[in-house]
matplotlib code that plots the C-alpha trace (Angstrom):
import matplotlib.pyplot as plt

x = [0.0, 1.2, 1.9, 1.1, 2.5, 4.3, 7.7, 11.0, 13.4, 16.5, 19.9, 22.9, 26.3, 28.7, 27.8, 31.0, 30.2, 28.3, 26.8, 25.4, 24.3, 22.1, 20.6, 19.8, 18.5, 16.5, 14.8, 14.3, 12.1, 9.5, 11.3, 11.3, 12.7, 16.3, 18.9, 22.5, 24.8, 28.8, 31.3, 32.6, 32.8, 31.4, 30.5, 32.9, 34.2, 37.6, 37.6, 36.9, 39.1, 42.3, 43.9, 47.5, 49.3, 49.2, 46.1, 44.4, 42.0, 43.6, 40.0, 39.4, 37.2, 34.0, 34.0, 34.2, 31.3, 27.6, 25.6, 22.7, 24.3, 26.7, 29.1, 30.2, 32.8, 36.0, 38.7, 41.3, 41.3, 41.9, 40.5, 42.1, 40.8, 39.6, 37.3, 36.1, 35.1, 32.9, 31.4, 30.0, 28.9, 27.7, 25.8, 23.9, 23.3, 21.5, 20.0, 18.4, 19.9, 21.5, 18.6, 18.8, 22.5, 23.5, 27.3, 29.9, 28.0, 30.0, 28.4, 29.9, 27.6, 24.8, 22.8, 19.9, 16.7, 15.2, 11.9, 11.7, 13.3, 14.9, 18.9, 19.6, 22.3, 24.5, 26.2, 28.9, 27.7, 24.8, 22.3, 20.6, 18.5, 15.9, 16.2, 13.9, 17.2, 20.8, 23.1, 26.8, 28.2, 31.3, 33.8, 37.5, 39.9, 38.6, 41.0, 44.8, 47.3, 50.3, 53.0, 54.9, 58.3, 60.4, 60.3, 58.0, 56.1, 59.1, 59.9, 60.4, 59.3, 56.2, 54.3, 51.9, 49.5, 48.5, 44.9, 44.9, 46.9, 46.4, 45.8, 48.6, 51.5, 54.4, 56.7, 58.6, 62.4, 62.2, 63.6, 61.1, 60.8, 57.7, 57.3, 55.3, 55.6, 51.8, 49.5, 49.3, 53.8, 53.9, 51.7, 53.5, 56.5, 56.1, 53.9, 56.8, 59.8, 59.8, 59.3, 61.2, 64.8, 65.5, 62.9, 63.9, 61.5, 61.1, 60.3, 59.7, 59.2, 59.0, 55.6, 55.5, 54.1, 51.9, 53.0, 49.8, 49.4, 47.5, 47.5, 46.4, 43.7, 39.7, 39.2, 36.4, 35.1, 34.8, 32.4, 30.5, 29.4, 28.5, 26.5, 24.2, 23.8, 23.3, 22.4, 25.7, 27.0, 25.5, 26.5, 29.9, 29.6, 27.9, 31.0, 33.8, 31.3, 31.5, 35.2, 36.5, 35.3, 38.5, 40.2, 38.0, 39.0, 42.9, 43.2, 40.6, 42.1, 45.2, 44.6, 47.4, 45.5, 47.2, 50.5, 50.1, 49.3, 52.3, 54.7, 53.8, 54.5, 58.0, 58.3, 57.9, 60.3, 62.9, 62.2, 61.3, 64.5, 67.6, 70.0, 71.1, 71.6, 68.3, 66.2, 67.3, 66.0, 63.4, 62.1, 59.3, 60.0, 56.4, 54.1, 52.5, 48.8, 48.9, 48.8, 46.4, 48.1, 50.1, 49.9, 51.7, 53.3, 55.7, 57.5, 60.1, 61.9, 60.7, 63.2, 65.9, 66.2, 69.0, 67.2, 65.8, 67.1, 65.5, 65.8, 65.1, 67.0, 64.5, 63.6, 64.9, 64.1, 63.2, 65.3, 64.3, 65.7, 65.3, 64.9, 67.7, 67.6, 69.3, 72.3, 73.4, 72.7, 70.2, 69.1, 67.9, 64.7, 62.0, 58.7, 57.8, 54.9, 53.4, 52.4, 51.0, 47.4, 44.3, 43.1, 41.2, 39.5, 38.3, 34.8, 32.6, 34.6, 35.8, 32.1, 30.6, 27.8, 26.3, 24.0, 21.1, 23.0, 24.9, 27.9, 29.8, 31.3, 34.5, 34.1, 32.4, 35.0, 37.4, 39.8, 38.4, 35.3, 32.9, 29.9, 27.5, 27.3, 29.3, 25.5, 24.7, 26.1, 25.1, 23.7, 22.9, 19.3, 18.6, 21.7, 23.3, 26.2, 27.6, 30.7, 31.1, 33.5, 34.6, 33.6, 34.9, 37.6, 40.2, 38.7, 34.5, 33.5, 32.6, 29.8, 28.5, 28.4, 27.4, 24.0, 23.1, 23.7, 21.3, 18.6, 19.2, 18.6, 16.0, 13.9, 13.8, 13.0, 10.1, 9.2, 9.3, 7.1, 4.5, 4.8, 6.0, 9.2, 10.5, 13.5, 16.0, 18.9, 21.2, 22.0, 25.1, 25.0, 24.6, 27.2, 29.4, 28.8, 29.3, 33.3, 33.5, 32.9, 34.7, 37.9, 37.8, 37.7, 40.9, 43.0, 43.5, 43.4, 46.5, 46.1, 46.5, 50.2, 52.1, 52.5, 51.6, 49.0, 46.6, 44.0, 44.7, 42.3, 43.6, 42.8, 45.1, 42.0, 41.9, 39.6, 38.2, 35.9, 36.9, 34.5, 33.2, 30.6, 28.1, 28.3, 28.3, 25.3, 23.4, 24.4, 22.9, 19.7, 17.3, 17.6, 17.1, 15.1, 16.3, 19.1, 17.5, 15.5, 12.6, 10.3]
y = [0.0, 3.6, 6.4, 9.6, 11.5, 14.7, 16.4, 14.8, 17.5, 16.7, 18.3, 18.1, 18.7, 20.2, 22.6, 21.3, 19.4, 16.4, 19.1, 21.4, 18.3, 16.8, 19.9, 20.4, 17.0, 17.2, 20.4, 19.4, 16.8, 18.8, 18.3, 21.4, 21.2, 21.0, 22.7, 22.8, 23.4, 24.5, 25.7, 28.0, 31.5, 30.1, 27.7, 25.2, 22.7, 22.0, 24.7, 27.4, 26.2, 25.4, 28.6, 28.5, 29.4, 27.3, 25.7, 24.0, 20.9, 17.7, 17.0, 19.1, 22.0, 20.9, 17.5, 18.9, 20.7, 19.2, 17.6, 20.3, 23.2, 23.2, 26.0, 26.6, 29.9, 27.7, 30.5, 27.1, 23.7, 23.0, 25.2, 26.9, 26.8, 30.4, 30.0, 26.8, 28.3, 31.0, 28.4, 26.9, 30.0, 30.8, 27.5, 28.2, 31.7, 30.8, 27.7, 29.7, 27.5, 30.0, 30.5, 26.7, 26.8, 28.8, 29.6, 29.7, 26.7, 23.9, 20.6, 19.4, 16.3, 14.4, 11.9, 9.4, 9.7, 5.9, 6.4, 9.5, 8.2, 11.8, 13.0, 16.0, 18.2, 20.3, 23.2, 24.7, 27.1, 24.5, 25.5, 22.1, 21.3, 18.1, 15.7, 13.6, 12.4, 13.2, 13.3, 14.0, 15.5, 16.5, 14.9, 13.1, 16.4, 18.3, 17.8, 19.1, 16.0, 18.0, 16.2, 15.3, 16.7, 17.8, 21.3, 22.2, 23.9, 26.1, 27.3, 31.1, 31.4, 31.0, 27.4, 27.2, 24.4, 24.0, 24.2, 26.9, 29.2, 32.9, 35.6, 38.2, 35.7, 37.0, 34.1, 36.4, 37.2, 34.7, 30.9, 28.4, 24.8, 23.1, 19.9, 17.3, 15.7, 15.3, 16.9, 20.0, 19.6, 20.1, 23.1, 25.3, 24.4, 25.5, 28.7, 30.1, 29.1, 32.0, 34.4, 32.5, 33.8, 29.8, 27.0, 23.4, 20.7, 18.0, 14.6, 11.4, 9.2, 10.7, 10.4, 9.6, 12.9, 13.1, 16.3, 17.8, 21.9, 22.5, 26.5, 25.8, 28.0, 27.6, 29.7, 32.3, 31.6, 28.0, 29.3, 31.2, 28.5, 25.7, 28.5, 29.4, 26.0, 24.1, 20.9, 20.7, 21.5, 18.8, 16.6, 17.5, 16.6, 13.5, 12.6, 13.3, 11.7, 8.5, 9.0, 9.3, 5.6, 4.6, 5.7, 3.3, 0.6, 1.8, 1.7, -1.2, -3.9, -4.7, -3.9, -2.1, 1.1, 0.8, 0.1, 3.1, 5.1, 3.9, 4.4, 7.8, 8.7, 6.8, 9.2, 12.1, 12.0, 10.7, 13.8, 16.1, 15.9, 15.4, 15.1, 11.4, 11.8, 13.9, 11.1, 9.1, 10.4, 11.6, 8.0, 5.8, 2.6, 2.1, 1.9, 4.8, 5.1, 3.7, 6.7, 9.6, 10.7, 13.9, 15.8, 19.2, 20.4, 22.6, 20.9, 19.1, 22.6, 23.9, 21.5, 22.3, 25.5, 27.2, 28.5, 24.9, 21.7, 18.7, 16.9, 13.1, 12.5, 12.1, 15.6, 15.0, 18.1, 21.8, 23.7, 27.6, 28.4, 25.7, 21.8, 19.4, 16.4, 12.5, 13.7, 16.0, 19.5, 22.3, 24.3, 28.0, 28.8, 31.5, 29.9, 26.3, 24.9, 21.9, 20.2, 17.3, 16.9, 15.7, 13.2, 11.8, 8.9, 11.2, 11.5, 13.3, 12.8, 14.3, 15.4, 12.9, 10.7, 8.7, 6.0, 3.6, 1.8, 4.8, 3.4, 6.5, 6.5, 6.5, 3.8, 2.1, 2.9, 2.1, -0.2, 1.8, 3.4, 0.8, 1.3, 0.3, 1.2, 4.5, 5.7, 3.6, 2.7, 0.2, 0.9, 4.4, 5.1, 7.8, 8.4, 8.7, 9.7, 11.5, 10.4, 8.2, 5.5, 3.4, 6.3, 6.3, 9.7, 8.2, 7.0, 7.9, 11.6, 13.1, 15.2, 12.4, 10.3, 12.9, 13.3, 9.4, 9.2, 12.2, 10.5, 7.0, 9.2, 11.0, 7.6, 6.8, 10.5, 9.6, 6.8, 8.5, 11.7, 9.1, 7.7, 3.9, 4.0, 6.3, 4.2, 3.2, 1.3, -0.8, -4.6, -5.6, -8.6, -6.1, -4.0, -7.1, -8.6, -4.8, -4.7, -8.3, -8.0, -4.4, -6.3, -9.4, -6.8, -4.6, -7.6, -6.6, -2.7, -0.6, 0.9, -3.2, -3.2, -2.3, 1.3, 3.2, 5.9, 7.9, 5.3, 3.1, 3.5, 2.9, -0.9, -1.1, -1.5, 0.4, 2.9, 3.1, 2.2, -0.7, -1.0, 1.1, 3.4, 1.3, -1.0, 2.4, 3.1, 0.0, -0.4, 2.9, 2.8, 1.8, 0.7, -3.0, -3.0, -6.4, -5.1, -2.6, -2.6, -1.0, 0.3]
z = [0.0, -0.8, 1.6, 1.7, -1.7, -1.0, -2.1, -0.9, 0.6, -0.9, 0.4, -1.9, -0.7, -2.7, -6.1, -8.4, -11.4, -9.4, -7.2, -10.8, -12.4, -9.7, -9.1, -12.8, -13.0, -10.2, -11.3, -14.6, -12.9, -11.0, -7.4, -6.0, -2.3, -3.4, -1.5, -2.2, 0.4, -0.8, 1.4, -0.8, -1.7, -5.3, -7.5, -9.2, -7.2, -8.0, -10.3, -7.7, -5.2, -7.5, -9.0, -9.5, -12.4, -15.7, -14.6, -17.5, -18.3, -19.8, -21.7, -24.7, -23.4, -26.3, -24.6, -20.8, -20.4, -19.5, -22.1, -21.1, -21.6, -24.4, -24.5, -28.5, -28.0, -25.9, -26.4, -26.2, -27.4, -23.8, -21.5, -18.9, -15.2, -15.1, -17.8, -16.7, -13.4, -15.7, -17.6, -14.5, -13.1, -16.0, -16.6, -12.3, -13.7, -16.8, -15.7, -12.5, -9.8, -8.1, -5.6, -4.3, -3.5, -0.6, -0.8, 2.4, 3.6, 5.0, 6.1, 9.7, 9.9, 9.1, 11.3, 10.4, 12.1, 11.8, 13.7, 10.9, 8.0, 7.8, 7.7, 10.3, 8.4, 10.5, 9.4, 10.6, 13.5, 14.6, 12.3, 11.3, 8.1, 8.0, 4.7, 3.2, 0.9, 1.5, -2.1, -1.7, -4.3, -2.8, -5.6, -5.5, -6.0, -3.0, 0.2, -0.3, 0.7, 2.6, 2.8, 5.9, 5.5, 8.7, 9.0, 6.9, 9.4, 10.2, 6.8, 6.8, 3.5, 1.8, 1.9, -1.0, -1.7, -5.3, -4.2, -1.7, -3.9, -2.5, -4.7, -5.7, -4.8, -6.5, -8.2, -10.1, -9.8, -6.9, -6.0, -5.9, -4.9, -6.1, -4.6, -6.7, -10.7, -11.5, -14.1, -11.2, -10.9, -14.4, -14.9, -12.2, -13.3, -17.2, -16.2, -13.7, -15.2, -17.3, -14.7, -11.7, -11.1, -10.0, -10.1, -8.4, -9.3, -6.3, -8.0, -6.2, -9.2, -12.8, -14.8, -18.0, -20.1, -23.3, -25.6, -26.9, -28.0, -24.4, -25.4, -28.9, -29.2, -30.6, -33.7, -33.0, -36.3, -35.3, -31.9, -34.4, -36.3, -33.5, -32.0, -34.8, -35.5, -32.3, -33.9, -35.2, -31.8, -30.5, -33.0, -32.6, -28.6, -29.3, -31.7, -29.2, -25.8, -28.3, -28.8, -25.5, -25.3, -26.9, -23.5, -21.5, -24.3, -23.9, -20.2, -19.4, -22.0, -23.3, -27.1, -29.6, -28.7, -25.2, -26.8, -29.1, -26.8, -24.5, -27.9, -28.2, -24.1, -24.5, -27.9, -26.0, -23.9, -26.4, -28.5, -25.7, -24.0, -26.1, -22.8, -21.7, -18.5, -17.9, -20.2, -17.8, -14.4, -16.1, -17.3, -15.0, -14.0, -14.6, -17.7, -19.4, -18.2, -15.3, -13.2, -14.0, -17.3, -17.3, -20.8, -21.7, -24.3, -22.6, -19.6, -20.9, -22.6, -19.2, -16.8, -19.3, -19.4, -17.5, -14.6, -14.0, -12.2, -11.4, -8.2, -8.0, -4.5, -1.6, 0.5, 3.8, 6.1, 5.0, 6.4, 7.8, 4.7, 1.9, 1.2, 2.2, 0.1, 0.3, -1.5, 1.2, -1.1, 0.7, -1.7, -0.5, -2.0, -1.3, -2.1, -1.7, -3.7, -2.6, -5.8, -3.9, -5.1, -2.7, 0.2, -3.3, -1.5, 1.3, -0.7, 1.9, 4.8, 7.4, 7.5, 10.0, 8.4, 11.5, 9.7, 10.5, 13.4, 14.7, 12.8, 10.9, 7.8, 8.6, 10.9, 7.7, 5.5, 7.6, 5.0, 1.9, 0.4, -0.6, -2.3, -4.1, -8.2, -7.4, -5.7, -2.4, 1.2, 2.7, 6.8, 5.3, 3.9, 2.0, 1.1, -2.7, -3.6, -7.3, -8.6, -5.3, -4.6, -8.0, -10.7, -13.9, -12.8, -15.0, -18.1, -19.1, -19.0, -15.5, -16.9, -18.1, -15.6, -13.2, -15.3, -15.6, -11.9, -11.2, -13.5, -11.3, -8.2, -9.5, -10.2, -6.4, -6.0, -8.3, -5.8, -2.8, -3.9, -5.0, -1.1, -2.6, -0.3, 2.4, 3.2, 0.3, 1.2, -0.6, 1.2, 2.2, -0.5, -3.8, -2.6, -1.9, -5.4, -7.3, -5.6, -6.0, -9.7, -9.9, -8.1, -10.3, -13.7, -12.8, -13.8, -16.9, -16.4, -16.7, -13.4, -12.1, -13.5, -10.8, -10.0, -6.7, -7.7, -5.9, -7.2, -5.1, -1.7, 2.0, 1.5, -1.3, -4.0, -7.0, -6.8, -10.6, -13.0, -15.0, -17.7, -20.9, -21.1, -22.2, -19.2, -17.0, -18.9, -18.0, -14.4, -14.1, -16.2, -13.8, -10.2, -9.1, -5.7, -5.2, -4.1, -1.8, 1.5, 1.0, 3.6]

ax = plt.figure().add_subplot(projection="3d")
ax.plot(x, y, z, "-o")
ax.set_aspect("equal")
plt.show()
């Protein structure tokens, strides 16, 4: 028998791309208690909080952008950060979502009320907020990892992480250390080379590095035409969504793609850097692909030029000063950039999520995120998440997945409104057989080849999607309530 019908009040937490998407989604669908609740100053995400210099998307800026609101004018093939970050407040401000977010909002905790199938949301400062249905959208690249180097703390220069860079830091004329040899490593070090009197780049282990034209820019003429013809627009998105399948295929499957692919990274470097002896501690131990892939087109005639020196040796201490490393040589600098990405597994936490047996999340979570088809925890009803544990971050679009997800969520929206259900929660079996399955696939992936990478979760599973888009696509289609308790 059917309850009462009545409008679920749904909280979402966090307003990046997840955050936008579900919101969209949601409203698009006649729900119209939806509250977003971002910490931030603004919208974004990753995009509002990161900020340094040379900041720019690895996915071509017509393919990184939501499927519902297509922006034709890109000024660059790849799109820097900064006008990413107007796209999506562009995207809130057209779409009028801007007056169900509330900015400068940060969630502290969230508790399950089982006699009234509700989630009490605290904010910071005590206010609390009653849900019907609790969706995290709080994404991977959120919480800054910091390192812990000796000293650091006492450095009596400037400490900057990548992600907290401050506005009107100035790099130039001035000694700098950045600390780190990922996608973000790379970036700094080719945008403040130029300007940097000396910069030292701190490498644990090299990454292998795709060249690509990242500042090649979009002709205008080019934004003209997709925008008086949309359906060509569209076309063109629907052609490059369908593309980027090949990088599922490259990285889930051995298949001469991969080893193309692999050639071209081992070319790169062979014709990127003509010096021996740098090649050399510049080359991985590991293969290409296996860790989220670094492309630029400007880095390796960055490191070489005479103002720039790469360090391999392990850091040892910093020093008031500068960074001692394993070979003995401190090396004064005046800035230190910490280079050293995010906590990526962290998910919603350190918010405390107290489920259905007063268990928390963490305590749950306690040898790795676990979940159920990227959108379900088991022991915690009423809660979804977008882009949660296992999401396709290193191989299917994010945009993309961010929308199917909403649509799955919105369907058990749909069943709650019409007073079917007012307690949705995935079993403990369902979720078991999803990471069973999700384990059992990685054998073949590249990320299963054995590198250490920040896709590997605290339990030591890899933290990914290992299938194509199509499969994505089905497991997310339309929810299975025998794998749910219902009530």
């Amino acid at each position: 028998m059917s309850g009462t019908a009545r409008e679920p009040r749904v909280v979402i937490v966090g307003a990046g791309v997840a955050g936008i998407t579900a919101l969209h989604v949601f409203r698009r669908r006649g729900f119209s208690d939806v509250t977003v609740l971002e910490k931030g100053s603004d919208v974004g995400g990753v995009w509002h909080w990161n900020r340094y210099p040379g900041l720019t998307c690895d996915v071509p800026s017509q393919l990184y952008q939501f499927g519902f609101a297509p922006k034709p004018d890109w000024s660059h093939i790849w799109a820097s950060g900064t006008e990413i970050q107007r796209y999506h407040r562009a995207v809130v401000d057209d779409l009028g979502l801007d007056r169900f977010i509330r900015l400068d909002t940060e969630v502290v905790a969230a508790q399950w009320n089982d006699s009234e199938s509700t989630w009490i949301v605290t904010i910071a400062g005590g206010e609390s907020i009653v849900a019907d249905v609790l969706v995290c959208a709080t994404g991977v690249l959120h919480h800054p990892a910091v390192p812990d180097i000796p000293g650091l703390d006492d450095f009596a220069g400037e400490v900057v992480h990548t992600a907290r860079w401050p506005d009107g830091l100035e790099t130039d004329g001035r000694d700098i250390a950045v600390v780190g040899t990922g996608s973000t490593g790379v970036q700094v070090v080719s945008a403040l080379v130029g300007g940097a009197s000396t910069i030292t780049h701190y490498v644990r282990s090299p990454q292998w590095i795709l060249w690509a034209p990242m500042s090649l820019r979009q002709l205008a003429a080019v934004g003209s035409l997709l925008h008086r013809f949309p359906g060509v627009h569209d076309r063109l998105y629907r052609i490059l969504l369908w593309g980027s399948g090949i990088l599922a295929d490259i990285t889930t499957r051995p298949s001469w793609r991969r080893r193309a692919v692999q050639a071209y990274a081992r070319l790169s470097l062979r014709v990127g850097v003509r010096d021996r002896e740098l090649r050399a501690r510049l080359t991985p131990t590991d293969e290409p692909l296996c860790k989220r892939q670094v492309v630029s087109g400007t880095y390796h005639r960055a490191i070489q030029r005479p103002n720039a020196e790469l360090v391999t040796e392990k850091i040892i201490e910093v020093t008031r000063t500068g960074i001692c490393s394993a070979d003995g040589t401190t090396r004064d600098v005046d800035i230190i950039v910490l280079a050293t990405g995010f906590e990526a597994h962290n998910y919603m936490r350190p918010m405390e999520i107290v489920g259905r047996v007063g268990r928390t999340l963490a305590q749950e979570w306690s040898a790795g995120p676990r979940a159920y088809r990227m959108t379900a925890i088991p022991g915690f009803p009423n809660l979804f998440t977008v882009l949660g544990p296992n999401s396709p971050t290193g191989s299917i679009s994010l945009q993309y997945t961010s929308e199917l997800t909403a649509e799955y969520i919105a369907q058990w929206l749909d069943r709650w409104r019409a007073g079917e259900v007012r307690s949705i929660e995935v079993t403990d079996e369902a979720t078991d057989a999803f990471n069973a399955d999700v384990a059992a696939a990685m054998g073949p992936t590249v990320w299963n080849t054995g590198c250490n990478s920040w896709y590997f979760s605290e339990g030591g599973s890899i933290d990914l999607f290992p299938y194509d888009r199509a499969r994505l696509t089905a497991m997310l289609s339309v929810p299975d309530p025998s794998d749910f308790h219902l009530r």
